[in-house]
Backbone as a ProteinNet text record, in pm:
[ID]
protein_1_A
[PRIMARY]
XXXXXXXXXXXXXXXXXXXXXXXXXXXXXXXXXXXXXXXXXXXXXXXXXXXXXXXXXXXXXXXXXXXXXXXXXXXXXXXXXXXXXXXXXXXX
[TERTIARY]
-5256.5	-5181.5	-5205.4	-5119	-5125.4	-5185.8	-5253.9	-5297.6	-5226.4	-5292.4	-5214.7	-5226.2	-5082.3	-5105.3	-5043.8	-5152.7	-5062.4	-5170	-5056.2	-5083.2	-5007.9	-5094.3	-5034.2	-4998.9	-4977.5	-4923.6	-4809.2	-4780.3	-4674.1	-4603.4	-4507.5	-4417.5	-4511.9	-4507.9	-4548.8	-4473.5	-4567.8	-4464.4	-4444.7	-4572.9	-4564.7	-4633.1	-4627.3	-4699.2	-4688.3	-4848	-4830.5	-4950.4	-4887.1	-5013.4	-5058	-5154.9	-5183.4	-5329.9	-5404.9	-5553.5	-5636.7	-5743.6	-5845.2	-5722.3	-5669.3	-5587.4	-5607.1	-5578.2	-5617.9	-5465.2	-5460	-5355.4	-5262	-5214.6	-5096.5	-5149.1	-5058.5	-5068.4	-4962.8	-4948.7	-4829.2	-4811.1	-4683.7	-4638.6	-4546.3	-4512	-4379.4	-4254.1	-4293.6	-4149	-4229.2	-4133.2	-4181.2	-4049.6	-4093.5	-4032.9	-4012.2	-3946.7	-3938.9	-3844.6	-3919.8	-3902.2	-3864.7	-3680.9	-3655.5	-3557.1	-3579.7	-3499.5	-3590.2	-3514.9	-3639.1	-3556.1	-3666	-3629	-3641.4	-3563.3	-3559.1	-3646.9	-3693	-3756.2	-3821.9	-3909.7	-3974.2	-4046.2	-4113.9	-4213.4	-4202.3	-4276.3	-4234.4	-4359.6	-4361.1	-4451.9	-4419.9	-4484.7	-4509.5	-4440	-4371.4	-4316.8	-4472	-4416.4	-4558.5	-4636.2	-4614.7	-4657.9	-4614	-4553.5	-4450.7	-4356.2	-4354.7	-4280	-4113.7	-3998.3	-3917.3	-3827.2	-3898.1	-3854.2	-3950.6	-3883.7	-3965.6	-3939.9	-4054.8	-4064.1	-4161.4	-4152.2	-4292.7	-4276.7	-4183.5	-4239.2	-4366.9	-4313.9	-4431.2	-4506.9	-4495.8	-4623.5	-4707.6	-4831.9	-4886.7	-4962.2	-4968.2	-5095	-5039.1	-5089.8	-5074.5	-5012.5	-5080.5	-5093	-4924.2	-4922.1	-4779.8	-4788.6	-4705.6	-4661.5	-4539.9	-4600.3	-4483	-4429.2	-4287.8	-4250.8	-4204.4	-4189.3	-4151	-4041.6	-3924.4	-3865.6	-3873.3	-3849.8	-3893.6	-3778.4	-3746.2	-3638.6	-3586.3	-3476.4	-3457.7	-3519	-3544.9	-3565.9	-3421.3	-3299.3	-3166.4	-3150.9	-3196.7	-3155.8	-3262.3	-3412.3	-3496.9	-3414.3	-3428.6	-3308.1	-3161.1	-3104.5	-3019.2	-3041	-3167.1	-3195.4	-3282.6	-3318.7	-3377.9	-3322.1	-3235	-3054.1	-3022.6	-2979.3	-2949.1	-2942.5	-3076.6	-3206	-3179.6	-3216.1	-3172.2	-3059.6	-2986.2	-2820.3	-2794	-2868.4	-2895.1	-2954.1	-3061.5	-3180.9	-3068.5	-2996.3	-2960.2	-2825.2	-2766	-2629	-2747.1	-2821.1	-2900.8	-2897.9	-2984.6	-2996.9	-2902.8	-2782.1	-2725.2	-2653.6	-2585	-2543.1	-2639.3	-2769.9	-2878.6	-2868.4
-44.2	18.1	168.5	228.9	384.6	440.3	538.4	599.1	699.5	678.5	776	916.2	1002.6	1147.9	1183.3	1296.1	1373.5	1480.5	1566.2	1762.5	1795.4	1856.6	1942.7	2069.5	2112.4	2275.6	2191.5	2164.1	2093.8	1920.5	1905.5	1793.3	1674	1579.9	1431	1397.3	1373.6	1324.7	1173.9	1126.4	958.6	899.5	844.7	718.2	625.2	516.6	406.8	373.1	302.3	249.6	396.5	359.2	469.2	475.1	351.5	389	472.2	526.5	676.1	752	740.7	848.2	800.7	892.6	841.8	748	717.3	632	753.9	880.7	906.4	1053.1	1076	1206.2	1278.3	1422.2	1509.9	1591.6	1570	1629.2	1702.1	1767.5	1875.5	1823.7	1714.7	1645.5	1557.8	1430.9	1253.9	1288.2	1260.5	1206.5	1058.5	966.2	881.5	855.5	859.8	937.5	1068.7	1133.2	1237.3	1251.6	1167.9	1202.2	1184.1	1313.4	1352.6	1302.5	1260.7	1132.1	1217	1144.8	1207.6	1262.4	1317.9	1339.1	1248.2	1251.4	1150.2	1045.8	974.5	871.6	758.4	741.5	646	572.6	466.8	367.8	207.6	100.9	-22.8	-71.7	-175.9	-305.9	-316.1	-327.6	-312.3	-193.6	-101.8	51.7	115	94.4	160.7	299.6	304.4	431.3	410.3	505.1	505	465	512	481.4	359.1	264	161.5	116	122.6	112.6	13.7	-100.2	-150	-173.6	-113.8	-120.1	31.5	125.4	229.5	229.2	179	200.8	66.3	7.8	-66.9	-33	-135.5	-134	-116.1	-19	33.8	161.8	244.1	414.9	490.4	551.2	635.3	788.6	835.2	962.3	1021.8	1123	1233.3	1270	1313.9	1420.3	1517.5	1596.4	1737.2	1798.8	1864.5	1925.6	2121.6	2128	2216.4	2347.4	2449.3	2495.7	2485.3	2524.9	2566.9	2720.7	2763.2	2863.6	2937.9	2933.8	2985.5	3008.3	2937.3	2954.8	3094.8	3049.5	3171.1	3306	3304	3447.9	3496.8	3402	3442.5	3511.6	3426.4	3469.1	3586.6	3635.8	3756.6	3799.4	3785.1	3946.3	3961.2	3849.4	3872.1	3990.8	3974.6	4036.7	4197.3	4191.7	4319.2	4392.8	4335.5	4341	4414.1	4377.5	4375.3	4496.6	4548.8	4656.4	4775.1	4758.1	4875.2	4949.2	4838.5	4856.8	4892.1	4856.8	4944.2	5078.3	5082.8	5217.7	5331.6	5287.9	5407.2	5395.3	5309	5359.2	5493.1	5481.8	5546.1	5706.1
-2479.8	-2587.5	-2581.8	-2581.1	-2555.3	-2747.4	-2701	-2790.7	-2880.4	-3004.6	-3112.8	-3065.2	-3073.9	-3065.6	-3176.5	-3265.2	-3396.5	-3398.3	-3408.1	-3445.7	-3541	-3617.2	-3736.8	-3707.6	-3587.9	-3563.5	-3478.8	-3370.4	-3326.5	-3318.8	-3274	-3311.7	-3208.7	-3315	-3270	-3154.4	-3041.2	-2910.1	-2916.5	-2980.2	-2997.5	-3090.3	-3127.1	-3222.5	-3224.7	-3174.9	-3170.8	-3274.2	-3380.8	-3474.6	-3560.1	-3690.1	-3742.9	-3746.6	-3640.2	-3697.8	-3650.1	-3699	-3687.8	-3806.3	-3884	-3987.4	-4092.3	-4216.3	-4346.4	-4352.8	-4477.2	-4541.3	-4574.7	-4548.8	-4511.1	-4456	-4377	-4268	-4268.7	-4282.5	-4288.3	-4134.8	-4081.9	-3926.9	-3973.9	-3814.3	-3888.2	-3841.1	-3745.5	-3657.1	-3602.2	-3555.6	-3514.2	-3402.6	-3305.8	-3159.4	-3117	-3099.7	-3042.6	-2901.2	-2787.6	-2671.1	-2694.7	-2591.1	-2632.6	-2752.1	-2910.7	-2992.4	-3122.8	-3154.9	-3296.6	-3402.8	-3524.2	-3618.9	-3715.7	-3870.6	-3948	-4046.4	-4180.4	-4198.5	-4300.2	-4378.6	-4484.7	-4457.1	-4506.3	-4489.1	-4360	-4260.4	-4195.6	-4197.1	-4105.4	-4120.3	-4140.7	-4084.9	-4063	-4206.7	-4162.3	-4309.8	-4370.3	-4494.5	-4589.3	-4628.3	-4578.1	-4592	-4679.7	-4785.8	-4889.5	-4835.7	-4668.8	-4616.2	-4643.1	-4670.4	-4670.4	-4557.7	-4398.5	-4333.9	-4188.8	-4169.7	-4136.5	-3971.7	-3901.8	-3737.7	-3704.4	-3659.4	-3667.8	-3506.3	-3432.3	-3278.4	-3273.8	-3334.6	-3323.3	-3433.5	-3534.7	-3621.3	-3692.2	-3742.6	-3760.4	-3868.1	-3952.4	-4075.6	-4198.5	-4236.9	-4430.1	-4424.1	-4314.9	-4308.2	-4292.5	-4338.7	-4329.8	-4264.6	-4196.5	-4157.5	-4262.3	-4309.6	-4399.3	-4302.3	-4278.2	-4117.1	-4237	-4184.3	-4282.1	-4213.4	-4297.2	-4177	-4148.1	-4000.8	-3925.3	-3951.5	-3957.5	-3884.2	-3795.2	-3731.5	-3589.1	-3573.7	-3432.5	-3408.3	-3433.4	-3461.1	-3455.7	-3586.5	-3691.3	-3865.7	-3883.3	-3800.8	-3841.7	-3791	-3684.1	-3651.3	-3714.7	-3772.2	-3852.6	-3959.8	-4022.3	-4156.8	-4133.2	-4011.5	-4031.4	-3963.4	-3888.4	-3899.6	-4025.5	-4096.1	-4224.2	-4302.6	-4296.6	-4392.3	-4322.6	-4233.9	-4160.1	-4170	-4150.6	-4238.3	-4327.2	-4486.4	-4568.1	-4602.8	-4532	-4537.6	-4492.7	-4384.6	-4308	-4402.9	-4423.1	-4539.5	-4663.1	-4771.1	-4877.5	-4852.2	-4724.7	-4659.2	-4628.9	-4572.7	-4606.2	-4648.6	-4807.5	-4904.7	-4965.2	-4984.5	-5046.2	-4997.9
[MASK]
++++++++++++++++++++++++++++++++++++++++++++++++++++++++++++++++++++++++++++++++++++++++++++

């Protein structure tokens, strides 16, 4: 059985089972192979998770996934912003 991998600075590549974790764990993104899953509670039938996998997950324990930006919304929103600053500016 392949082993649990979870990081709290980058995206879950896999999860099999939740044990060595408390009874719920917060990620910033869940992978299953190459397609990233949605966000909110996942975890094993019986786990009270919203969203339910019991080929990858086992027990009680739940994963929060949280969602991430894209790197493309961040750059928008700080052209934006920039945008914003440069038009203030020379109205002023």
């Amino acid at each position: 059985m392949p082993s649990t991998v979870i990081t709290r600075e980058a995206v879950v590549s896999s999860i099999i089972g939740t044990e060595g974790f408390g009874t719920s764990d917060t990620v910033k993104g869940l992978y299953f192979g190459d397609a990233l899953q949605a966000s909110g509670t996942w975890g094993a039938t019986g786990s009270g998770a919203t969203n339910i996998n019991d080929t990858y997950f086992s027990g009680t324990g739940m994963l929060n996934v949280v969602a991430v930006p894209e790197p493309s919304t961040m750059a928008l929103l700080v052209m934006g912003l920039l945008g914003l600053m440069g038009y203030w500016r020379k109205r002023k």
